[in-house]
C-alpha atoms as one frame of an Amber mdcrd trajectory, in Angstrom:
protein
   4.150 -12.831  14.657   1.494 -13.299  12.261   3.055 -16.851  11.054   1.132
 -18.524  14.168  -2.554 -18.177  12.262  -2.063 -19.778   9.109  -4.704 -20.219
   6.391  -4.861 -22.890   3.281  -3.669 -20.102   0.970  -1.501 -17.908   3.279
  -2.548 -14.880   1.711  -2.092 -11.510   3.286  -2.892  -7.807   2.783  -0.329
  -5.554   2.805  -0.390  -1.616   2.469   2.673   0.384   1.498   3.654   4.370
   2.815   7.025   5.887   1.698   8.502   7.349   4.515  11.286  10.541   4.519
  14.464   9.599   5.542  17.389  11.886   6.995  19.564  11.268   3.696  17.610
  10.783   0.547  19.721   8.508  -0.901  18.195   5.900   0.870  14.190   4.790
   0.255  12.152   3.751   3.421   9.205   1.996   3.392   6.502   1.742   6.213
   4.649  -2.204   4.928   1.492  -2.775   7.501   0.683  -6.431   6.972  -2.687
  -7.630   7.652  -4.258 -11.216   8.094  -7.766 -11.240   7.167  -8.478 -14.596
   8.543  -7.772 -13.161  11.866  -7.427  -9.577  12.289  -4.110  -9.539  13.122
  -1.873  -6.649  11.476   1.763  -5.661  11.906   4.002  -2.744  10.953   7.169
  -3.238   9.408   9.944  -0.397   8.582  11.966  -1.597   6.036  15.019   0.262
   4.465  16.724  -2.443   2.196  16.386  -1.867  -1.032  16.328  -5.573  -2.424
  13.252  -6.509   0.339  11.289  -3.880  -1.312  12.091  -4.689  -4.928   9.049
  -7.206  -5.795   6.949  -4.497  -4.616   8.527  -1.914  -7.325   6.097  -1.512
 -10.665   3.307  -3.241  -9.339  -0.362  -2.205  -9.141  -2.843  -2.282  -6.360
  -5.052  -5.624  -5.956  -1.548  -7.631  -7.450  -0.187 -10.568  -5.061   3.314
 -10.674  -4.632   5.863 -13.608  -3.012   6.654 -12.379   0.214   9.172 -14.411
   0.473  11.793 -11.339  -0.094  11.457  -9.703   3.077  12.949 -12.966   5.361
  12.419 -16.339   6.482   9.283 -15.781   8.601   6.991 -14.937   5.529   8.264
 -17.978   3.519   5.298 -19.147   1.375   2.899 -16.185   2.461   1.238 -14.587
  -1.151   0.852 -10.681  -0.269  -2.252  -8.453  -2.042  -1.508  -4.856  -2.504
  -4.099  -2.737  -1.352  -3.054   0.829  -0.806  -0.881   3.001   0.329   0.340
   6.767   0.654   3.112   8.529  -0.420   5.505  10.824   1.730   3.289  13.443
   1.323   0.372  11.441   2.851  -1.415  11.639  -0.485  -3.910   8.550  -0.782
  -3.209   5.749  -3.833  -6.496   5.157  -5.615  -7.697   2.550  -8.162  -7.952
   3.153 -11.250  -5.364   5.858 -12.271  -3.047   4.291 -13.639   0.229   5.837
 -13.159   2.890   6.261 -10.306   2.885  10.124  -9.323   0.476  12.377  -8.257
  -2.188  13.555 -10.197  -5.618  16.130  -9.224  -9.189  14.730  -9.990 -12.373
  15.868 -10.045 -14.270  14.096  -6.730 -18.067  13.745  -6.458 -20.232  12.066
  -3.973 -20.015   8.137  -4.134 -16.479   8.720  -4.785 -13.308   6.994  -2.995
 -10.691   9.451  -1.448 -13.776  12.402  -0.769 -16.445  13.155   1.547 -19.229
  15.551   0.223 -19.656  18.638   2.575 -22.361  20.015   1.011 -25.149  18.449
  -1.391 -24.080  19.021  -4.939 -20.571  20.179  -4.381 -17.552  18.742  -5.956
 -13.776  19.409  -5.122 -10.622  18.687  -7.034  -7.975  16.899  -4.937  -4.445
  15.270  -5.662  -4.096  11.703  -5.217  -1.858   9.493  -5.862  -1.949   6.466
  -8.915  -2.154   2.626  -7.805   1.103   1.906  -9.260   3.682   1.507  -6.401
């Protein structure tokens, strides 16, 4: 697993997608945890609500304890940086809220590619708060 490489700080990236479930009452959560030291990355499904807790409220570019999701990541410091949600909607910096919301995109942008020269497009994405 990723524990074999590890750096002086043990810090890792980790981006979050909410997955649909069969029943709704439970929340699943797709974590893909990267190792920028070595390139490694790793996709975890993970369905228990307490592992996914330190996670809840938190903004993108925050470091969170991964020591909630087991034994393995004891020690490891996790970044947040980015996600989707079930829809597949993109999380982007800088709006600052936890639903979705439709902006204005022009070129230079994050989340938008300009087709044409000039044009802009309103799309939904979704805030950086997890």
């Amino acid at each position: 697993i990723l524990a074999q490489a590890v750096t002086a700080q043990k810090a890792l990236c980790v981006q979050i997608t909410h997955k649909t479930s069969e029943s709704s009452s439970v929340l699943n959560m797709k974590l893909m945890i990267a190792n920028p030291a070595t390139g490694q990355h790793k996709v975890f499904d993970i369905d228990d609500d307490n592992k996914l807790r330190p996670f809840f409220d938190k903004r993108m570019a925050t470091e969170v304890e991964a020591d909630c999701l087991g034994d393995e990541f004891k020690g490891y410091i996790m970044r947040i940086s980015g996600g989707n949600d079930k829809q597949g909607f993109p999380m982007k910096q800088g709006v600052l809220t936890n639903n979705r919301v439709r902006l204005l995109f022009k070129k230079g942008m994050s989340c938008f590619r300009e087709r044409r020269k000039g044009c802009r497009k309103r799309k939904s994405v979704r805030g950086c708060i997890v």
